[in-house]
C-alpha positions as CSV (number, residue, x, y, z in Angstrom):
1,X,52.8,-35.3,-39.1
2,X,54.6,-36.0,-35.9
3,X,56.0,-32.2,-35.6
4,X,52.4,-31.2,-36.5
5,X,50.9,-33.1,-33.4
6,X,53.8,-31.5,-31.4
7,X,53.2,-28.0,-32.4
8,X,49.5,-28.5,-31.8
9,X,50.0,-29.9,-28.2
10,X,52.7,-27.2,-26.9
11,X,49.7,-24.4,-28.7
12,X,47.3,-25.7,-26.4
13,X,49.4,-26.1,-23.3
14,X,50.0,-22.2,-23.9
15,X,46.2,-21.2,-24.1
16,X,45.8,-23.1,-20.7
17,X,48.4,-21.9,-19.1
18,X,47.5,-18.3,-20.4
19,X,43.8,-19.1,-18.9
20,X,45.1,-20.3,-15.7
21,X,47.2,-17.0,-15.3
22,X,44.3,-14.4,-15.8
23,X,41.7,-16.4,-14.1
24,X,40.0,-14.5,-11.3
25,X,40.6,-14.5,-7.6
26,X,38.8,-16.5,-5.1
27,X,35.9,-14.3,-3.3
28,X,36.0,-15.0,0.6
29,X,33.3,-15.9,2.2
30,X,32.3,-15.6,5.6
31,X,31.2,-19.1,7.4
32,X,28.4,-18.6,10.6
33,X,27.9,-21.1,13.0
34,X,24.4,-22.0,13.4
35,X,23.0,-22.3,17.3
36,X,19.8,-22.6,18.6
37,X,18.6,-19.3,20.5
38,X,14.9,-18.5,22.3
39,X,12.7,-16.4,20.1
40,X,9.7,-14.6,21.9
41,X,6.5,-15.0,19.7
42,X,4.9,-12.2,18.7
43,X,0.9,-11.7,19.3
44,X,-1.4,-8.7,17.6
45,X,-3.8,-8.5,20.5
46,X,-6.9,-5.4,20.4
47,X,-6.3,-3.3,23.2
48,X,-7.4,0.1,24.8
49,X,-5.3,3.5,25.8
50,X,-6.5,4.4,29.2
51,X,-5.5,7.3,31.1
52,X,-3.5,6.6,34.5
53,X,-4.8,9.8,36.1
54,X,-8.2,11.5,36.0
55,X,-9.2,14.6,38.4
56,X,-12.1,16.1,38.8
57,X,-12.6,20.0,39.6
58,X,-15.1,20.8,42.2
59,X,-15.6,24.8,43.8
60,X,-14.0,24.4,46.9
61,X,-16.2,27.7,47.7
62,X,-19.5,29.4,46.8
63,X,-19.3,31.8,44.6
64,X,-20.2,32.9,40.7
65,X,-18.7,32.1,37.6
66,X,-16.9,35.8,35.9
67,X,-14.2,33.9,34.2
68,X,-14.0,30.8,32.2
69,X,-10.3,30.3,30.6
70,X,-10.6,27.4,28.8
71,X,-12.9,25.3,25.9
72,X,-13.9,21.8,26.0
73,X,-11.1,19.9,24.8
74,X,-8.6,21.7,25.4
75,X,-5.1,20.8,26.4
76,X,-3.9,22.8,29.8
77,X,-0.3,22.5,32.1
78,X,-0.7,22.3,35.6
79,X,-1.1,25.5,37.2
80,X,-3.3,27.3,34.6
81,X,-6.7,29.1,35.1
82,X,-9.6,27.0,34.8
83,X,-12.0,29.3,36.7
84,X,-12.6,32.3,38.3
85,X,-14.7,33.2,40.6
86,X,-16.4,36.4,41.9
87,X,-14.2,37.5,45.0
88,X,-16.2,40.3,46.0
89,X,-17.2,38.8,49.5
90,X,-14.3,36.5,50.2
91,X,-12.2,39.8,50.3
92,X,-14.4,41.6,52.1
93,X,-14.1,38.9,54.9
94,X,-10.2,39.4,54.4
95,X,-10.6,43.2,55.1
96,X,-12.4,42.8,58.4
97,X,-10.2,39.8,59.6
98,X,-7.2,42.0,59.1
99,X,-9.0,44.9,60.8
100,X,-9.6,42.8,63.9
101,X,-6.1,41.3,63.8
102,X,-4.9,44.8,64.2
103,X,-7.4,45.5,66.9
104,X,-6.3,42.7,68.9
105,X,-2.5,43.5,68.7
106,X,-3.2,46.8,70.1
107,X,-5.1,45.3,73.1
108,X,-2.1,43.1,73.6
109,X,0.5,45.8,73.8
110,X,-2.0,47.9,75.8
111,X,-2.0,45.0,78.4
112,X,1.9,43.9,78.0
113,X,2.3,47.9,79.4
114,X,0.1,48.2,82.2
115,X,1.3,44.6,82.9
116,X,4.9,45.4,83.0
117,X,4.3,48.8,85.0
118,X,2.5,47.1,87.7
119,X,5.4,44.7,88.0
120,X,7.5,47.7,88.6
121,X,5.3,49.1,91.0
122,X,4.9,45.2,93.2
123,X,8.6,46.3,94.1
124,X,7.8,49.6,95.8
125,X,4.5,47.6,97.7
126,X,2.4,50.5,95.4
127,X,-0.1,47.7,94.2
128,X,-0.9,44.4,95.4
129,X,-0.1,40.9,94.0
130,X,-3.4,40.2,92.6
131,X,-3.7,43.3,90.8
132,X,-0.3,42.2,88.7
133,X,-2.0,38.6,88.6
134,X,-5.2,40.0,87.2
135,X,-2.8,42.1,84.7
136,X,-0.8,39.5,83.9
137,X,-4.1,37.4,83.2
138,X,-4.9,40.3,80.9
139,X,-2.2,40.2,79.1
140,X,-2.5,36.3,78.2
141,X,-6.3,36.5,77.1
142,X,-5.2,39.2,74.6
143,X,-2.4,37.3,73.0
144,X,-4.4,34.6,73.2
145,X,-7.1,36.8,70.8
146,X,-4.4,37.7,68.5
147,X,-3.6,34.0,67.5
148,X,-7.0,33.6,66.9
149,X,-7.3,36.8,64.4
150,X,-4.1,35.6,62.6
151,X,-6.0,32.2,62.1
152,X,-9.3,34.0,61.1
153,X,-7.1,36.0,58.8
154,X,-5.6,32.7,57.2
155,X,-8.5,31.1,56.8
156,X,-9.7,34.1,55.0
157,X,-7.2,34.4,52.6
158,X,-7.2,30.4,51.7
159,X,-11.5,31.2,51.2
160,X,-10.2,34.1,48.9
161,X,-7.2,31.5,46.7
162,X,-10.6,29.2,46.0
163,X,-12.1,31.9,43.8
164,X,-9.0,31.0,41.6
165,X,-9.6,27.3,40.3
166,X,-6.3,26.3,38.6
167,X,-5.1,23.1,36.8
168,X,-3.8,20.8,39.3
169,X,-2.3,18.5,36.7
170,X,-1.2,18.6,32.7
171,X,-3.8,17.1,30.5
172,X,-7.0,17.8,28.5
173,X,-10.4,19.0,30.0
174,X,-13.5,17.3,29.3
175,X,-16.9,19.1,28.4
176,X,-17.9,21.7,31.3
177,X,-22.1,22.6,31.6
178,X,-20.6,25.5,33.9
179,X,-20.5,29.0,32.4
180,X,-19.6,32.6,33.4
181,X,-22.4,33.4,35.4
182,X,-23.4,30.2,37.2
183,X,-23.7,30.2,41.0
184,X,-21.4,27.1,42.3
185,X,-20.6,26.2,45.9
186,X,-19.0,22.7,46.9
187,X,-22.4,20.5,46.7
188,X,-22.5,21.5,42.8
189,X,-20.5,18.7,42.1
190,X,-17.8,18.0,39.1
191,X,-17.4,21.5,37.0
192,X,-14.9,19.5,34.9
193,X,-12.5,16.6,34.5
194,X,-8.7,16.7,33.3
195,X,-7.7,13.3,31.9
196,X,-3.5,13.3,32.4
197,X,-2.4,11.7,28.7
198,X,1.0,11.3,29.8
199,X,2.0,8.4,30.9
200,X,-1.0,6.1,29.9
201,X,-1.5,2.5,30.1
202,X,-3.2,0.1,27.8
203,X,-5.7,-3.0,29.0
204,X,-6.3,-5.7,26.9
205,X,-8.0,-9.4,27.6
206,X,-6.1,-12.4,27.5
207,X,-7.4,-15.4,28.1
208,X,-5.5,-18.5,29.6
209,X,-4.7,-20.6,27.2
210,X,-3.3,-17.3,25.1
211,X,-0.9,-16.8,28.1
212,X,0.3,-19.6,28.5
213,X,1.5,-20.6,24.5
């Protein structure tokens, strides 16, 4: 009986130590410290998109519609055709600007001569002193006249560059009641509106009390 309870307590001590050897290892586990830390609340609030930038295209000149490159709605890039106008006039009032440009060089260099040919002839006592005066005289009223062809000329051309409205920024077009065909000068007021989407901005209301929570 005795060897019995022995044999039964060394079979036992074998199954534990047999459980102890093939139980599984211990799983790590990672420790955080826990601190307090500011948390911004978050608020759904209704709010609108609003364009930053919105320009409105006016004629800066009178003329008629004989091209219209866009539709309403559409998305254009800076730079691109919006309108254009008939140019007929404007260049003719280029053409004669330049033709009395030219005329008024060749009075100058007619008077720069007989200005420097009377100065040669002062030396020999040929002519008198107010004759070279009265040339020299000359001679300033023309170049003067030539300054103002080349700004007649200028002004000209920048009357001929408004028959071409362009795009001044990127963005969409609105709707347009102008067509090929319509007369528009600068009193016809807004022939369309570009709304620039990028960047935009967005408004919403918030009262006080809201704000300050």
């Amino acid at each position: 009986m005795i060897k019995t309870f022995r044999f039964a307590l060394l079979a036992c001590g074998l199954v534990g130590g047999a459980l102890t050897a093939t139980a599984a290892p211990a799983v790590p586990v990672r420790v955080a410290t826990v601190e307090l830390a500011p948390h911004a609340e978050e608020r759904a609030i209704p709010g609108r998109v609003e364009a930053i930038r919105a320009v409105d295209i006016r004629a800066r000149t009178e003329g008629v519609i004989v091209q219209r490159h866009f539709q309403d709605g559409q998305y254009v890039t800076e730079g691109d055709l919006l309108f254009t106008l008939d140019d007929a006039q404007p260049r003719a009032a280029l053409a004669l600007a330049q033709a009395e440009l030219k005329s008024a060089e060749a009075s100058l260099r007619q008077s720069q001569q007989l200005l420097t040919r009377y100065e040669r002839l002062i030396n020999n006592h040929s002519i008198s002193r107010n004759d070279v005066d009265t040339a020299r005289m000359q001679r300033d009223v023309a170049a003067a006249a030539v300054q103002q062809a080349k700004a007649r000329v200028e002004a000209q051309r920048i009357v001929l560059s408004y028959t071409r409205i362009a795009a001044p920024v990127t963005g969409r077009v609105g709707h347009s009641a102008f067509h090929v065909g319509t007369l528009v000068n600068p009193s016809s007021g807004v022939l369309v509106d570009i709304v620039q989407l990028d960047p935009v901005r967005v408004s919403f209301a918030l009262d006080e009390a809201a704000f300050f929570q």
